[in-house]
N, C-alpha and C positions, 0 to 999 in steps of 0.2 A: 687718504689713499695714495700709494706712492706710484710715479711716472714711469713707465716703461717704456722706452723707445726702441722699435723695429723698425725694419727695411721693409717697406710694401703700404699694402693697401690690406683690410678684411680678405682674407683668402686666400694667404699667401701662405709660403711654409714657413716663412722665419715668426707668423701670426703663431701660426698652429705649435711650434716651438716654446714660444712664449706662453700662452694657452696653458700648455703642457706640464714649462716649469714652477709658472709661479701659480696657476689654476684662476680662480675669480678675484683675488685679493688684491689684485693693482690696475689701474689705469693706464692701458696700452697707446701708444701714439705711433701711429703709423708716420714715417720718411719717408722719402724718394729715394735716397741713393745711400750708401756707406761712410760718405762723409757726413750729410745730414743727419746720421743717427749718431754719431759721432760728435759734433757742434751742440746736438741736444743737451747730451752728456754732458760737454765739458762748459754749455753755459747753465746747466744746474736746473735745466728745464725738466730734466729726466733725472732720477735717484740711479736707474739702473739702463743698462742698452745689451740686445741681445743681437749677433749676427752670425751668420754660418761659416765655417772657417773651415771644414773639411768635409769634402765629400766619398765615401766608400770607392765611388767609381772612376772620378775623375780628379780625387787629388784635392790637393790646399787651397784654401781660396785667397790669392794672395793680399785682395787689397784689404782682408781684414788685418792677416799678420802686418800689415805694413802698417798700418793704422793703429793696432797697440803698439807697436815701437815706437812710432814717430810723436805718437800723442801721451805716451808714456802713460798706459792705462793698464788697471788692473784688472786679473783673469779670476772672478769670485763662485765661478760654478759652471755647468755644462748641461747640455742636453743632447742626444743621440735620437734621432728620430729616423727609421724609416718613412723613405720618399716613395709615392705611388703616384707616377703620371697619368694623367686621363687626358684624353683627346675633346675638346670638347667645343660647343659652335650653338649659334642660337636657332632658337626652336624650328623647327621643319628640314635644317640641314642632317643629309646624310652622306657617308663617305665617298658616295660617287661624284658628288654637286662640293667637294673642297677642292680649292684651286689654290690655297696657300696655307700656310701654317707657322705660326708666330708665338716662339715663348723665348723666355731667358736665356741666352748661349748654352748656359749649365743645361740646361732641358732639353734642349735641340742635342746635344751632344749625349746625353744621356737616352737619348731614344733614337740614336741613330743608324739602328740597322732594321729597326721598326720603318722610320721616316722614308729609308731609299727606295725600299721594298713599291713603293707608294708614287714616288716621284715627283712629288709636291714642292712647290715652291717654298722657300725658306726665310722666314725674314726673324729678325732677335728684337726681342723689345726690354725696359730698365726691370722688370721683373715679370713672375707669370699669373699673379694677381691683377697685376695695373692693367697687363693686356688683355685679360678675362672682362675687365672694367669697360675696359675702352670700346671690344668687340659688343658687347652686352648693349654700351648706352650709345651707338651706333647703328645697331641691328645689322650688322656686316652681314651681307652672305657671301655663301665663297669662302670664308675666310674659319679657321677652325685656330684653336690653343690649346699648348699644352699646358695644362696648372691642376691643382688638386683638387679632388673628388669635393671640398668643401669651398673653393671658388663655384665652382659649378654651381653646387646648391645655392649659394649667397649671392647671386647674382641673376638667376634664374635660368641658365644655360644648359643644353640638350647633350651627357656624354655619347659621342660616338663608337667609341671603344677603351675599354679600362687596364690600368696596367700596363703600360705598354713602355717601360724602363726595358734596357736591354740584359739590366742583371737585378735579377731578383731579390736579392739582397743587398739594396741599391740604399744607401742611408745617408746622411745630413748630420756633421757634429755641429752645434750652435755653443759660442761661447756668451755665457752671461758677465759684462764687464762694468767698473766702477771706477770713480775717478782717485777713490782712496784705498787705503789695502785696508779692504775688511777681515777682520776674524772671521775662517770658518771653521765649524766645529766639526772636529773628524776628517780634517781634509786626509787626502790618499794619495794625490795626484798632484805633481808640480810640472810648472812651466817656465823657461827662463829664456834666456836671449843672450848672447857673448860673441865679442870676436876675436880672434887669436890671431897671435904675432905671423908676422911673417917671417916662417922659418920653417926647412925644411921638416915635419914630422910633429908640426906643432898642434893638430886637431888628434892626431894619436893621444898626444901627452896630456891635451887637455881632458881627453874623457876618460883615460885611463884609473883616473880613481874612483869613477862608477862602476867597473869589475871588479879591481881587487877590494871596494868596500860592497859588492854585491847589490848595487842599485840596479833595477829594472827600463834601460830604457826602453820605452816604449815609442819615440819617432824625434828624427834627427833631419834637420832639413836647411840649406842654404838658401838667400835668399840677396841679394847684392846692395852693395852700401850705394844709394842712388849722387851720392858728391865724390865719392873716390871710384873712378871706374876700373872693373875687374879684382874687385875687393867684395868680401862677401861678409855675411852676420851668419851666425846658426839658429836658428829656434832649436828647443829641444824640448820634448815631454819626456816626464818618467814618474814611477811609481813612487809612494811616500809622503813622512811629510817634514817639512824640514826642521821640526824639534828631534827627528829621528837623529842617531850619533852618527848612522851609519852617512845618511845624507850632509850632516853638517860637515865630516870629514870627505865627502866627493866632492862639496860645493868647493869648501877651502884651495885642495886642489886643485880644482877647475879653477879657480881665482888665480893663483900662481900661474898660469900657462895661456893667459890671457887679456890685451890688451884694455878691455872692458867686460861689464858682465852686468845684467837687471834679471833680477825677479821678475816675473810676468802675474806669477800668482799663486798660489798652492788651497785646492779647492776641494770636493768632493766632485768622486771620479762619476759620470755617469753610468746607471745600470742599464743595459741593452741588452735583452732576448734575442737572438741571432735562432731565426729560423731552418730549421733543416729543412730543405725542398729536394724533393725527388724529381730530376728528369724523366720523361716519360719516355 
């Protein structure tokens, strides 16, 4: 049975990600932090590693992007999941007797016009699993978390109120990476990484041959060279796959207009039902 390493502990969302992608057929191994699932990975403790690298509401997570470039790791698939905060604390607490609240930055920012309304003290902890953990085999009172509906249950913890993201269409992309480039079948979706000369017009010229060959980008993003200061890398997503003519002829281009350039991965795109919600 092959190794899967995630960020967290049982009831986390990068768990339920994982859950998700690969279902009952691998051996999940919970890390503590982004680089330990990463170290898994590259000492072959783990076949595969899954962490979250953009969120609907609040953007790119960056120490993932940073971590397949620096580690130079491969992008072999994806998962989109909607994220559902719950508020939750152990048993006999209710919303009047919480005097603090504790989850992952991403969480607390993500339910923050929920949270003010409230006026609750704020504290961040390494995920919102670990802190579900920690409250649970402590029996805090006082103290409530934010983490998912399935923390809650696997830990034995009392929801105080459900949902409570400030946008409702509120999602989690997890990328699935590998240390080698595997074949995927059907990929649709590529990921690459470049940086471009220093010259006037020269991020124009480099993507300029994803229009006139009709490539779809789909997200374009800097992100800074950490030994040359005020020098940047690009990530880029776009649609395809790179046996496509159309794609082989943008890459080439971008090649030409660009100091360096890596593959990240070309994978199959995740499917996500995007819910239509009615304001009321």
């Amino acid at each position: 049975m092959e190794k899967i390493a995630y960020m967290g502990v049982p009831g986390s969302y990068t768990e339920e990600a994982a859950l998700g992608y690969f279902e009952n057929k691998v051996k999940l191994i919970g890390c503590p932090g982004f680089h330990d699932v990463v170290d898994r990975l590259l000492s072959k403790n783990a076949r595969y590693a899954i962490l979250p690298v953009e969120n609907s509401s609040t953007g790119s997570i960056h120490q993932t992007l940073d971590l397949i470039r620096q580690k130079n790791l491969t992008i072999v698939g994806e998962v989109v999941q909607k994220i559902e905060h719950y508020l939750i604390a152990v048993k006999g607490t209710n919303l009047s007797s919480v005097k603090k609240v504790i989850s992952h930055p991403q969480g607390l920012e993500q339910c923050g016009d929920y949270l003010r309304k409230w006026g609750w003290e704020l504290a961040t902890g390494v995920n919102t699993a670990v802190v579900a953990q920690e409250v649970a085999q402590k029996n805090e009172r006082g103290v409530a978390v934010i983490a998912s509906k399935r923390a809650a249950e696997f830990y034995g913890l009392e929801i105080l109120d459900e949902k409570i993201q400030d946008n409702n269409h509120n999602s989690t992309r997890f990328v699935v990476l590998s240390e080698s480039d595997d074949l995927v079948v059907d990929a649709d979706k590529i990921s690459l990484v470049f940086i471009v000369k220093n010259a006037p017009g020269s991020l124009f010229a480099a993507i300029e041959g994803f229009a006139t060959n009709k490539v779809n980008l789909i997200k374009l993003e800097s992100r800074p060279i950490w030994d040359e200061p005020w020098h940047y890398f690009f990530f880029m997503d776009l649609e395809g796959n790179v046996h496509d003519e159309n794609i082989k002829k943008a890459i080439e281009y971008l090649k030409i207009h660009c100091k360096s350039y890596r593959l990240l991965g070309n994978y199959k795109k995740a499917s996500f039902k995007q819910e239509v919600i009615h304001e009321s």
